[in-house]
N, C-alpha and C positions, 0 to 999 in steps of 0.2 A: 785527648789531652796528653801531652807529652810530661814524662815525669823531669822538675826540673832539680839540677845535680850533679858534685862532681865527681862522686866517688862511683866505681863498677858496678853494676848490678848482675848478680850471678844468676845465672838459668840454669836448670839442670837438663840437660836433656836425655831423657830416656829413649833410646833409641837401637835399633840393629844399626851396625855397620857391618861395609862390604869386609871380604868374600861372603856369599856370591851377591855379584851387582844385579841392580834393580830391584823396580819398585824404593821401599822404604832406605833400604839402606844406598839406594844412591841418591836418594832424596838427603839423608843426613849427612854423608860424605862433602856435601856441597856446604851444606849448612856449616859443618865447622872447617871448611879451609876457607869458605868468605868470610866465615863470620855475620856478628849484628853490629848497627853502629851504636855511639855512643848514646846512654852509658853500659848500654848493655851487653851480658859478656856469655859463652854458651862456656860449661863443665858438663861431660859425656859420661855416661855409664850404657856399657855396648850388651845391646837386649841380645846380641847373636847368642842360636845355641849350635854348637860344632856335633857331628858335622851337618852342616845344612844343604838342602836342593831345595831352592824355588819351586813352588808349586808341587811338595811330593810334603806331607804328614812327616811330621818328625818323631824317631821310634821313641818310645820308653827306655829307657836305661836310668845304670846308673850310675856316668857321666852326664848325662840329659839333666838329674835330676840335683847330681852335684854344683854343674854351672847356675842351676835356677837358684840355689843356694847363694855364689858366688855373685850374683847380681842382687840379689836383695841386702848382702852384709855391703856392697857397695854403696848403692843406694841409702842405709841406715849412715855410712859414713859418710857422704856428701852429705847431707841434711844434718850430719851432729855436729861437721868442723869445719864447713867453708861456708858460712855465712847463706847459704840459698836463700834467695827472695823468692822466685817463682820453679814450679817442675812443670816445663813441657814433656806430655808423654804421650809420644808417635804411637799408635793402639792401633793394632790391627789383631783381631779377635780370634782365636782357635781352639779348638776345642780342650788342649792342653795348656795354654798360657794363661786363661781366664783367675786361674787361684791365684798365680804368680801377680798379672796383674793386678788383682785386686788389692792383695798385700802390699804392693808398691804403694799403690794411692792412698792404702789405709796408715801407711809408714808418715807419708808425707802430713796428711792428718795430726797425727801426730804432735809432729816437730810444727804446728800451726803456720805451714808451707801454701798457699793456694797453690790449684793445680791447673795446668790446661792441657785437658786431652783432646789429641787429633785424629779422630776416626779415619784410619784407609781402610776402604772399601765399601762394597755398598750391604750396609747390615739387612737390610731388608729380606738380602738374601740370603741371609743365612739362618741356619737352623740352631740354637738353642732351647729345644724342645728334652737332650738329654738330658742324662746323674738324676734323672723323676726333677726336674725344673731347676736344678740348682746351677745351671747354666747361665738361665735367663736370671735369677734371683744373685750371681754374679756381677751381671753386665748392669744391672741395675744397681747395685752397690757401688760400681765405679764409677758409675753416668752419677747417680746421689751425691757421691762423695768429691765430685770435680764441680769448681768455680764456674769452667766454661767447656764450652764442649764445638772443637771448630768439626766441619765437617765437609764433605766435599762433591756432596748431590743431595737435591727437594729431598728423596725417598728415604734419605738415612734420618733426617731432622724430623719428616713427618712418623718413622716409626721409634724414632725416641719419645716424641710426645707423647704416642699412646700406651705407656707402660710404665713412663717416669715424667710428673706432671711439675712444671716451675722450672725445667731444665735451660739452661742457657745456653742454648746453639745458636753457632754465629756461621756462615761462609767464609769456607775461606781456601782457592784453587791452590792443586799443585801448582809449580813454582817448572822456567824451565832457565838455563843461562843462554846468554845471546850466542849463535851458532861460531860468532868471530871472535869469543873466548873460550873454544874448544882446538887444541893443537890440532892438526891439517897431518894425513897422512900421503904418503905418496900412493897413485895405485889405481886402477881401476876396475870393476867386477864387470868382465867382460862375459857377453851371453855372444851365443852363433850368430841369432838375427836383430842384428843391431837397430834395424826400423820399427821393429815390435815396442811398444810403450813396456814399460819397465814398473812393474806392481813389486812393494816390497809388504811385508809381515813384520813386526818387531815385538816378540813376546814370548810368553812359556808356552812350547809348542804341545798342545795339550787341545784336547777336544772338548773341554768347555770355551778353548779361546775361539771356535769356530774355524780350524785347522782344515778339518775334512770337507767344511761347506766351500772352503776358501778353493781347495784343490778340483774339487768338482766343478766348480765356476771356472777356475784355468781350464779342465776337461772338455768344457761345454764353447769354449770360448776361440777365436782365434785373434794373433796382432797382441797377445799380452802374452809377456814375461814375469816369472815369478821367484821373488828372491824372498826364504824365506830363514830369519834369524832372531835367534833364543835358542834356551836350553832347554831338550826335548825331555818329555818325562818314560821311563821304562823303557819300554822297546817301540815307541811311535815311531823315532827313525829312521828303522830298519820298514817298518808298516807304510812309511810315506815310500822309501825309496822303492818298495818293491811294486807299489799304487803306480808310480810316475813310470817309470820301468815299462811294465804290464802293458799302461794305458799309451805309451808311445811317448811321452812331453816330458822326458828325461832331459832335453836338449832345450826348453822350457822352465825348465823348477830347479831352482840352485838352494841344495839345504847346506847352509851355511854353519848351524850350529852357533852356542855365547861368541857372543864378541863381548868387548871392552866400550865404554861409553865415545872414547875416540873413534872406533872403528866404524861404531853403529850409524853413528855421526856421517862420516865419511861413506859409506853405504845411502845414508838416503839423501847424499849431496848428490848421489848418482843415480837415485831412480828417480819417475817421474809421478806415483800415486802412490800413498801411501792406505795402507786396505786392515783393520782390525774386525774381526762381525765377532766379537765374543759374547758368551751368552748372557755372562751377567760381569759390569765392572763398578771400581767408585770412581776415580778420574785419571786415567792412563796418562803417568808422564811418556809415554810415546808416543801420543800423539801428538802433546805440545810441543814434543820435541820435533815431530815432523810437520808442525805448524811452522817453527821457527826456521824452517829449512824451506820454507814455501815450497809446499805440498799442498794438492787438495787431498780431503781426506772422505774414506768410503770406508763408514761403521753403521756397527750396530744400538739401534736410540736405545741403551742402556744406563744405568749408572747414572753417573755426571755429565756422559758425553755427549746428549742435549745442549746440555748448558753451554759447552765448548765451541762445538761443529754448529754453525750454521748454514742451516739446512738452503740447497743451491746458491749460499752463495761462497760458502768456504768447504763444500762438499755433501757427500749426498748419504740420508742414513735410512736405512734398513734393517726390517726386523731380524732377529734372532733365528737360525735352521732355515732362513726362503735364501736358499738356492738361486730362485729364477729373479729375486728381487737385488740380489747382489753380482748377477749377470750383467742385466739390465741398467745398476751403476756404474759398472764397468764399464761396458761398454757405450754410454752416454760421453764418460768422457776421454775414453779412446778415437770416441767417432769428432771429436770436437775440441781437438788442439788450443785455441783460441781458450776456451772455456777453462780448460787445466791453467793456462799459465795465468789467469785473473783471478782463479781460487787461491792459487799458489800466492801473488801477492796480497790477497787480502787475509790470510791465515797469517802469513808476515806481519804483518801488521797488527794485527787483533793478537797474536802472542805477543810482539813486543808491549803492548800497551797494555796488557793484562795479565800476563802468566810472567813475565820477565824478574826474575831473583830480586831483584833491588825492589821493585813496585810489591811483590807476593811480601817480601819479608818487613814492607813499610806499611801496610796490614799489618802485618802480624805483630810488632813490636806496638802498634797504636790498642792491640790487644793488653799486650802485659803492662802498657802504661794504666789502661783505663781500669784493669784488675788490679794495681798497685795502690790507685785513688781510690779504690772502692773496699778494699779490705783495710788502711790504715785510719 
C-alpha cells in the first residue's frame, strides 16, 4: 500500500560511497543520483572509512576510529534535525564495524525512527564466533532492534531465524541499470587470437573469488580468452602474471586491474561469457550487470546466485575449487555458439524484468510504505 501524501518523505540512508567502486558503495552511488519517486526523498550519511581497499581488512587506527566517530555525530544529527521518517542501513557485517553498527540502529531507536536493514552478503558464511560471542550477541542486537530486515539469498534469512526468532526478512535483489544508460566508450580490448571466445572475470581479484580455479581452467583449456578485472589484493598480480608467464597463456590472460563502472561496462559489451566460481557470495551486481549485457553466465551455486542464474538456460553453475567442473562449462558453451547467444538473450531479458533499478527500487519503496502503515 502506497503511502498517500504530499509533503517528502525523508530516508536516511546509511551507506558507503565510492572511492573505491563496487559492491555497496556502487550500489548507493546509483541510489542517490536516480533517486526514489514521489514522495520519497534519500539524505546520506557516507559509512566509508579512508583509506579503504576492497576486499583487504581495514587497519586499526586512530583516524579509523575518529571517522567511526564522525559517522555516528552524523547520523545523531540527521535523526534530531531533518525530520527522518524511515533509516535504510546498507549492513555489510565485519568484524570491526559490528559496535559502530549497532550504535547506529540503537541511535535510530532512539529518536523512534524505524529501521530497514539490507544484509550484503551471505552471513551464513561468516564467522561471529569471536570477542567470546559478543559478535554474534552484536548482529543480534541489530537484527532485534530493525523493523525489517531485506536480504539477498534462502541462506542469510534461514540463518537469521535460527538465532533471532519473529525476525522480519523480506527478498529483496540487487538492483542493475539498463546497459543504454551507461555512457558508451570508445575502444576495444583487442586479444592476438580473435576466433577464441572471449571469457571475462569482474571482481576482487582474490582467491576466495576463485581466481586460481579460473586460471587453471584457461591452463587446461584451449579456443578461450581470458580478461581479467578488478582490484587485485597484495601481491596476487605479480602471482597471476608470473602463473600466465611460466604456464605459456600470457597471449591468453589480459590482467586488466579496477576499472570505472563505464569501462567495465564496455569490457563485457566486448566479451562473449561472463565466468565468477567464487567461493562464497550474497548477490554479485556483476553479474546482473553481465546479465543486462546479455551474457551467459558460468558460476559458482553460491550465495544468491541460484536465485539469479538459471541453470542451462541463462548459464551453467558449478561448485566451488572443481576445476574440471568449470572446464566442462566452459567448454559446453564454447563448443556451441548457438547456445551462448540464446542464454545471452534470455539473461537480457530476465535482468530487465527483475533486477532493472526502476522495478528493484519499486520493491523497495512498497517496503517503507507498508513499514510507514504499520508503525503509525
Amino acid at each position: 500500500m502506497m503511502v498517500i501524501t504530499n509533503e517528502r518523505i525523508s530516508v536516511l540512508l546509511v551507506s558507503a560511497l565510492p572511492p573505491p567502486w563496487g559492491g555497496v558503495s556502487s550500489l548507493t552511488e546509483v541510489m542517490m543520483r536516480r533517486g526514489l519517486p514521489f514522495p520519497y526523498e534519500y539524505r546520506i550519511v557516507d559509512t566509508t572509512i579512508w583509506p579503504r581497499r576492497l576486499f583487504e581488512p581495514t587497519p586499526i587506527s586512530v583516524g579509523e576510529v575518529k571517522r567511526i566517530l564522525e559517522i555516528l555525530v552524523k547520523c545523531f544529527c540527521e535523526l534530531a534535525f531533518q525530520k527522518i521518517k524511515i533509516m535504510h542501513f546498507n549492513f555489510t557485517p565485519t568484524r570491526l564495524s559490528l559496535p559502530r553498527d549497532f550504535l547506529i540502529v540503537y541511535l535510530s531507536g532512539l529518536f523512534r525512527v524505524p529501521v530497514v536493514i539490507q544484509i550484503h552478503g551471505d552471513l551464513a558464511s561468516i564467522d561471529f564466533k569471536g570477542w567470546i560471542g559478543i559478535r554474534r550477541k552484536l548482529l543480534s542486537g541489530i537484527i532485534k532492534r530493525s523493523n525489517c530486515v531485506l536480504v539477498l539469498n534462502k541462506s542469510t534469512s534461514e540463518y537469521i531465524s535460527q538465532f533471532v526468532q519473529n525476525a522480519v526478512t523480506l527478498y529483496l535483489p540487487n538492483f542493475v541499470e539498463s546497459v543504454e544508460l551507461i555512457p558508451r566508450k570508445s575502444g576495444k580490448i583487442e586479444f592476438r587470437h580473435q576466433q577464441l571466445m572471449k571469457v571475462i572475470f569482474v571482481g576482487g581479484v582474490t582467491p576466495a573469488k576463485g581466481i586460481w580455479e579460473l586460471l587453471h581452467a584457461i591452463l587446461r583449456t584451449t579456443g578461450i580468452d581470458l580478461l581479467v578485472v578488478g582490484q587485485p589484493v597484495k601481491d596476487i598480480k605479480k602471482e597471476i602474471e608470473d602463473f600466465v608467464k611460466q604456464n605459456g597463456i600470457n597471449e591468453r590472460v589480459r590482467i586488466m586491474g579496477a576499472k570505472d563502472r563505464e569501462e567495465v561496462f564496455e569490457l563485457m559489451m566486448h566479451s562473449d561469457v561472463f565466468c565468477l566460481p567464487s567461493y562464497k557470495e550474497g548477490l554479485p551486481i556483476s553479474i546482473l550487470e553481465a546479465m543486462i549485457c546479455e551474457m551467459p553466465i558460468v558460476a559458482t551455486a553460491v550465495g544468491g546466485i541460484p536465485d539469479v542464474v538459471d541453470e542451462q538456460l541463462g548459464g551453467y553453475l558449478v561448485p566451488p575449487r572443481d576445476v574440471d567442473a568449470l572446464i566442462s562449462a566452459l567448454e559446453r558453451i564454447r563448443d556451441n555458439p548457438t547456445i551462448r547467444i540464446e542464454m545471452g538473450k534470455y539473461n537480457r531479458k530476465k535482468a530487465i524484468e527483475n533486477y532493472e533499478y526502476s522495478n528493484v527500487i519499486s520493491m523497495l519503496t512498497n517496503v517503507y510504505s507498508e513499514l510507514l502503515n504499520t508503525v503509525s
